[in-house]
One Martini backbone bead per residue (centre of mass of N, CA, C, O) as a GRO file, in nm:
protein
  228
    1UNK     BB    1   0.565   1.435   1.427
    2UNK     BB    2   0.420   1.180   1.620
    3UNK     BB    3   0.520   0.965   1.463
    4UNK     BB    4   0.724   0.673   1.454
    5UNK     BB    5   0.984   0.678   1.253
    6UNK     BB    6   1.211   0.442   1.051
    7UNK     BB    7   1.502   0.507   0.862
    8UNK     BB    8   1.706   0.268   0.620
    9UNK     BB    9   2.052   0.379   0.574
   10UNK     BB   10   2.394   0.362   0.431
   11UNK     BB   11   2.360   0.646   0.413
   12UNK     BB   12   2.427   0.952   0.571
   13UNK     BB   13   2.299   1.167   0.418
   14UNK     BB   14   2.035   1.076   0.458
   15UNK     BB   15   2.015   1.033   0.787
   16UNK     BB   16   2.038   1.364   0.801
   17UNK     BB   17   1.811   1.496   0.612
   18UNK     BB   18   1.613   1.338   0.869
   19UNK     BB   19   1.696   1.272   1.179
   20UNK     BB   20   1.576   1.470   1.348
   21UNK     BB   21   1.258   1.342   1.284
   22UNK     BB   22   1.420   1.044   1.289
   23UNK     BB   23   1.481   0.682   1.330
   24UNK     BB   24   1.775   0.547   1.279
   25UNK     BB   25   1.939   0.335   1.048
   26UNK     BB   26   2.219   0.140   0.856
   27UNK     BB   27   2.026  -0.119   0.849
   28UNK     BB   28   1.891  -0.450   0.880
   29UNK     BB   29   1.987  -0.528   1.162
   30UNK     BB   30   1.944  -0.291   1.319
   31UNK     BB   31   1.631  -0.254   1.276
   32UNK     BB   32   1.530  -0.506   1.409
   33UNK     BB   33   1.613  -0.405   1.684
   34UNK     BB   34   1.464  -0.163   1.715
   35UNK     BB   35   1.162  -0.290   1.662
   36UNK     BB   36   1.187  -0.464   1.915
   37UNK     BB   37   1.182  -0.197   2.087
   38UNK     BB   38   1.042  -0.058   1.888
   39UNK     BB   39   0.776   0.058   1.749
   40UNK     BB   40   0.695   0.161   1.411
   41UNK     BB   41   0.456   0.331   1.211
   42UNK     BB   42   0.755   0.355   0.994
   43UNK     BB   43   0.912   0.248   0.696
   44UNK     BB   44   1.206   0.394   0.563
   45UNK     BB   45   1.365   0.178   0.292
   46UNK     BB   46   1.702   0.051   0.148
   47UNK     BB   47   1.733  -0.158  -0.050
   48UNK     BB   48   2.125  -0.081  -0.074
   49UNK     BB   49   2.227  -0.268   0.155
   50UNK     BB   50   2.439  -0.422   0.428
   51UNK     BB   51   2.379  -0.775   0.549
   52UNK     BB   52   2.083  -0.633   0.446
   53UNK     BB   53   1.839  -0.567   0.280
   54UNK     BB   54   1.532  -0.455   0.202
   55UNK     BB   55   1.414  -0.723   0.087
   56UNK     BB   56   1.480  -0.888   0.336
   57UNK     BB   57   1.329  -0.727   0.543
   58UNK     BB   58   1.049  -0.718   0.447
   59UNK     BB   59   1.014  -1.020   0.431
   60UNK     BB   60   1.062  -1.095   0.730
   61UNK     BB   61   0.833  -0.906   0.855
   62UNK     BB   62   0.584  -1.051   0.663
   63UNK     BB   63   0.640  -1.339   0.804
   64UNK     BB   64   0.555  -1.266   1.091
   65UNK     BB   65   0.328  -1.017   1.097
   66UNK     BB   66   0.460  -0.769   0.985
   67UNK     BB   67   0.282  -0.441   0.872
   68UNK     BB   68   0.407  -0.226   0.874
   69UNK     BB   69   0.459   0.038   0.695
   70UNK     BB   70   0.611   0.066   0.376
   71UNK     BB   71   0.893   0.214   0.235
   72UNK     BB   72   1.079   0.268  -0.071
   73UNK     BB   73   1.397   0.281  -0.179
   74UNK     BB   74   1.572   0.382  -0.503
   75UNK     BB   75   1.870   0.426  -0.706
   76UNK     BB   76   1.679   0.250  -0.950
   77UNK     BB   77   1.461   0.302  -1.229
   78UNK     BB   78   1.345  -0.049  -1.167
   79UNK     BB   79   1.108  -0.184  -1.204
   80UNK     BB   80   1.180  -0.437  -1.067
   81UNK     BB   81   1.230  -0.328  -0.775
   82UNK     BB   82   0.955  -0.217  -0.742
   83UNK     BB   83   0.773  -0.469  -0.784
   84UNK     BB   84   0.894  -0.656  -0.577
   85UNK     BB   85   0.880  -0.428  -0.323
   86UNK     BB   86   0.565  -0.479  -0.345
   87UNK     BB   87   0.530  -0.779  -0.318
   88UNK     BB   88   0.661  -0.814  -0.031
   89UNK     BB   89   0.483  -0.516   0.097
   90UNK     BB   90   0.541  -0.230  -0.007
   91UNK     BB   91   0.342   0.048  -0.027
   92UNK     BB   92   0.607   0.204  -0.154
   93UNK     BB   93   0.806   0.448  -0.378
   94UNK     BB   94   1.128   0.656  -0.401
   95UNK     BB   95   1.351   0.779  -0.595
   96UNK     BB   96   1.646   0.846  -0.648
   97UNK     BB   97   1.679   1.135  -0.621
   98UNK     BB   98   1.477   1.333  -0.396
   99UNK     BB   99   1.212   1.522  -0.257
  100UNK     BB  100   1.109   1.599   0.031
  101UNK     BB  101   0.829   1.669  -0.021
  102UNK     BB  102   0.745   1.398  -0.165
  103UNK     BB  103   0.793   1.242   0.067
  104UNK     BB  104   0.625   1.363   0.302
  105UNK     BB  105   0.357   1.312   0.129
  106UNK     BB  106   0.371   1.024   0.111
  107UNK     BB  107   0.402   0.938   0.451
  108UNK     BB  108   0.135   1.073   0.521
  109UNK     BB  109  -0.040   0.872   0.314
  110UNK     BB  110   0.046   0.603   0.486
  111UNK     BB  111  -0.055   0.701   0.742
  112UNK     BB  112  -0.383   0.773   0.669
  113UNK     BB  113  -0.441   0.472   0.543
  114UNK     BB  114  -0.342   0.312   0.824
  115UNK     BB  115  -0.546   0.486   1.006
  116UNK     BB  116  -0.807   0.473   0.942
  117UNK     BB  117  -1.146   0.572   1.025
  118UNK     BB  118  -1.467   0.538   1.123
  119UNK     BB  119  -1.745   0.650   1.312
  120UNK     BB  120  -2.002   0.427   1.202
  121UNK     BB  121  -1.906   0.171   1.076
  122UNK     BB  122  -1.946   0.106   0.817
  123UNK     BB  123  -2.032  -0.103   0.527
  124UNK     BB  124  -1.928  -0.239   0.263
  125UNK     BB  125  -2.039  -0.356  -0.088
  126UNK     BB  126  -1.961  -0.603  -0.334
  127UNK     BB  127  -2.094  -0.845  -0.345
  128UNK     BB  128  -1.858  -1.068  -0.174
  129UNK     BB  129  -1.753  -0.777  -0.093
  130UNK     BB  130  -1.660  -0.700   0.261
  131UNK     BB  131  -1.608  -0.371   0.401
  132UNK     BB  132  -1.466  -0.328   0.726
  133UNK     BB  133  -1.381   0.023   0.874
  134UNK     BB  134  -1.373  -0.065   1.185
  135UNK     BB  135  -1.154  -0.333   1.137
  136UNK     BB  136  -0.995  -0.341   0.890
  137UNK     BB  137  -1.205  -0.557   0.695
  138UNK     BB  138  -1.193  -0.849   0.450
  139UNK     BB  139  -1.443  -0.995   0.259
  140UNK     BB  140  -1.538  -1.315   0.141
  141UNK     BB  141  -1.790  -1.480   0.158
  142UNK     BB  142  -1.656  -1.491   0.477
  143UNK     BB  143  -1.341  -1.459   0.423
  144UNK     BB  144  -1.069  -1.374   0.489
  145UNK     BB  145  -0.841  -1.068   0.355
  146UNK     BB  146  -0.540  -1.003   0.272
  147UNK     BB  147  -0.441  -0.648   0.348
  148UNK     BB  148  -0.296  -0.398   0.292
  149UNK     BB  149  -0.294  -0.082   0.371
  150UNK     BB  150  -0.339   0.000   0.057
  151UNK     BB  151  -0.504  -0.208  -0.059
  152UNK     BB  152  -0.769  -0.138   0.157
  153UNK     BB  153  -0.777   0.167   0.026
  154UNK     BB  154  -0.819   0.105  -0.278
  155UNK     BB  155  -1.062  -0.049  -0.204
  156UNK     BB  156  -1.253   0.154  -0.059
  157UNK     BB  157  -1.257   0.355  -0.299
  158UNK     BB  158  -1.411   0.152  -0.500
  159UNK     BB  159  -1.647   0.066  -0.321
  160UNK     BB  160  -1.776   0.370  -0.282
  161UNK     BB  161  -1.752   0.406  -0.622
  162UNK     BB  162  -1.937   0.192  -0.740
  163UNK     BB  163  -1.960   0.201  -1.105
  164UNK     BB  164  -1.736   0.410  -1.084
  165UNK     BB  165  -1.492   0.580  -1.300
  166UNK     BB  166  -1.173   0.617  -1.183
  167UNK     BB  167  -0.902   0.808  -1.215
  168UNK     BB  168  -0.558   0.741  -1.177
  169UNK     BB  169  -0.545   1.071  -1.062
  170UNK     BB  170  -0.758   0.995  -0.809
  171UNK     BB  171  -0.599   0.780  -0.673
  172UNK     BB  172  -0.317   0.881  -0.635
  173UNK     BB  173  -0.453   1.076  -0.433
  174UNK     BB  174  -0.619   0.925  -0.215
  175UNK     BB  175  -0.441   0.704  -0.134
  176UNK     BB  176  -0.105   0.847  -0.242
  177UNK     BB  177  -0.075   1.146  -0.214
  178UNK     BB  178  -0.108   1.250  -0.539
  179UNK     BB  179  -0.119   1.573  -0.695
  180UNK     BB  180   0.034   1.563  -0.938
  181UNK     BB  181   0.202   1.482  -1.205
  182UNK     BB  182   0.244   1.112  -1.289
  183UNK     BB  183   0.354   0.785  -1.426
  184UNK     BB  184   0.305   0.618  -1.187
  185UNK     BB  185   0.204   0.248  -1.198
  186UNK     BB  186   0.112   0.165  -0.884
  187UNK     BB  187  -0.206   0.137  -0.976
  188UNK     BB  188  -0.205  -0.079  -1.100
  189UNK     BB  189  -0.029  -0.288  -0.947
  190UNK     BB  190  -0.278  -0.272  -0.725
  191UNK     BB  191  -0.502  -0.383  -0.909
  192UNK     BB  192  -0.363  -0.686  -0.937
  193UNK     BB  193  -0.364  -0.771  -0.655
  194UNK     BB  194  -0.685  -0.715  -0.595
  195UNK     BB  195  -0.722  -0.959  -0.871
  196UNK     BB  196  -0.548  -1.189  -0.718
  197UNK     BB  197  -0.786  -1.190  -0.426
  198UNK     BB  198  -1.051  -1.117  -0.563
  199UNK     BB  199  -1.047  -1.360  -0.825
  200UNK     BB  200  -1.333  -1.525  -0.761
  201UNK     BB  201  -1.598  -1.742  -0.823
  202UNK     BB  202  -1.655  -1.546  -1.082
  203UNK     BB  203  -1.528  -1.291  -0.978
  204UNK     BB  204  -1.467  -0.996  -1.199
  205UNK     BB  205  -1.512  -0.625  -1.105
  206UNK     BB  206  -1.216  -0.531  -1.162
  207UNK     BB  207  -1.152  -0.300  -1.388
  208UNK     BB  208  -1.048  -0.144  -1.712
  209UNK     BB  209  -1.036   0.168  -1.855
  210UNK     BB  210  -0.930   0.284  -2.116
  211UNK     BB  211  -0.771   0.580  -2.033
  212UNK     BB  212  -0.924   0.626  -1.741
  213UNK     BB  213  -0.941   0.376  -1.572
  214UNK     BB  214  -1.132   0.235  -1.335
  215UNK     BB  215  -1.335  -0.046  -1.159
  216UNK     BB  216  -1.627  -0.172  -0.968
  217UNK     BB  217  -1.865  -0.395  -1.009
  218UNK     BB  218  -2.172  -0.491  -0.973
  219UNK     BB  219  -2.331  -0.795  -0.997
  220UNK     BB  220  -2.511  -0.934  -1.165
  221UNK     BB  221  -2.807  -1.057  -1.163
  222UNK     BB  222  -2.925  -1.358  -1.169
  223UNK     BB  223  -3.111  -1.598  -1.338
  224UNK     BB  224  -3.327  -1.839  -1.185
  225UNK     BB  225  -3.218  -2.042  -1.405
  226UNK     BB  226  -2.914  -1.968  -1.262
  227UNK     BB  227  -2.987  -2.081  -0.996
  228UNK     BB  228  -2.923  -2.305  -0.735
   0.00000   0.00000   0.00000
């Protein structure tokens, strides 16, 4: 792929299996070196490495303001892991031992939202939030709201079939390039993300549909003796 990506693991057998075709680390102190001396389109990050760890690694570049797409790797199917790793800014992640090929699935996915844009530029809007396309920026009432790149494109998703119940493995599908059956609850998760962002002012938009899915819904108009 043309895409520069480093992998990030202090697995030798690890860093072997991808070595080929990424650029690799065996640490955080020395990703931070690698990062400074050339960006990379994508970070695959393994959690439980020597010096730095993976989740002090992703902390350190988003408190700086690098937004680099990250997955994170990890040896425990431990949610507490899982959850973490999001909340510090990780768009992704993946439990070891993996299979290659759902590896490269989730990396594409992550490298397509992540890169998306539209050709006519048009805006999404629901209510207060217009999603700007072609500048990759959502805005709540006029003010700019900070999303990463997954935040960003499972909001353009919903936004565009707005007051339509999605369920949760057409986003899986969508946003994550999970074609497969998978329990994975990575699509709640950043369901909360982006209802801890963007409900306020009395807007609470972003629903769940139990059994079906999610959904976005455009507020109804106020009644004009309700209308400052």
């Amino acid at each position: 792929m043309a895409e520069m990506i480093l992998i990030v693991d202090d697995e030798a057998g690890v860093r072997e299996l991808l070595g080929d075709a990424l650029r690799i680390a065996a640490d955080g102190m020395s990703a931070l070196t690698a990062i400074r001396n050339k960006k990379p389109d994508l970070l695959i990050i393994d959690i439980n490495m020597p010096l730095m760890d993976g989740f002090e690694l992703v902390e350190r570049l988003r408190s700086t303001g690098d937004n680099t797409p990250a997955l994170m790797l990890s040896a425990r199917a431990d949610r507490a892991d899982v959850t973490r790793g999001l909340t510090l800014g990780a768009d992704d992640y993946v439990t070891k031992p993996f299979g290659l090929e759902e590896l490269l699935l989730r990396v594409k996915a992550i490298l397509r939202r992540s890169q998306i844009s539209t050709s006519n530029g048009a805006d999404l809007t629901c209510g207060p939030i217009k999603v700007d396309e072609a500048s990759h920026t959502v805005t709540f009432a006029g003010e700019l709201v900070d999303l990463s790149p997954t935040e960003f494109r499972l909001l353009q998703v919903l936004v565009e079939n707005k007051n339509r119940v999605l369920s949760k493995s057409l986003l899986l599908d969508e946003v994550w390039g999970i074609t497969f059956e998978s329990e994975s609850t990575v699509a709640d998760t950043y369901i909360s993300y982006l209802r801890k962002k963007l409900h306020r002012e009395g807007f609470e938009g972003i629903k769940t549909v139990r059994g079906v899915g999610f959904v976005i819904q455009e507020p109804k108009p106020q009644p004009k003796s309700e209308q400052k």
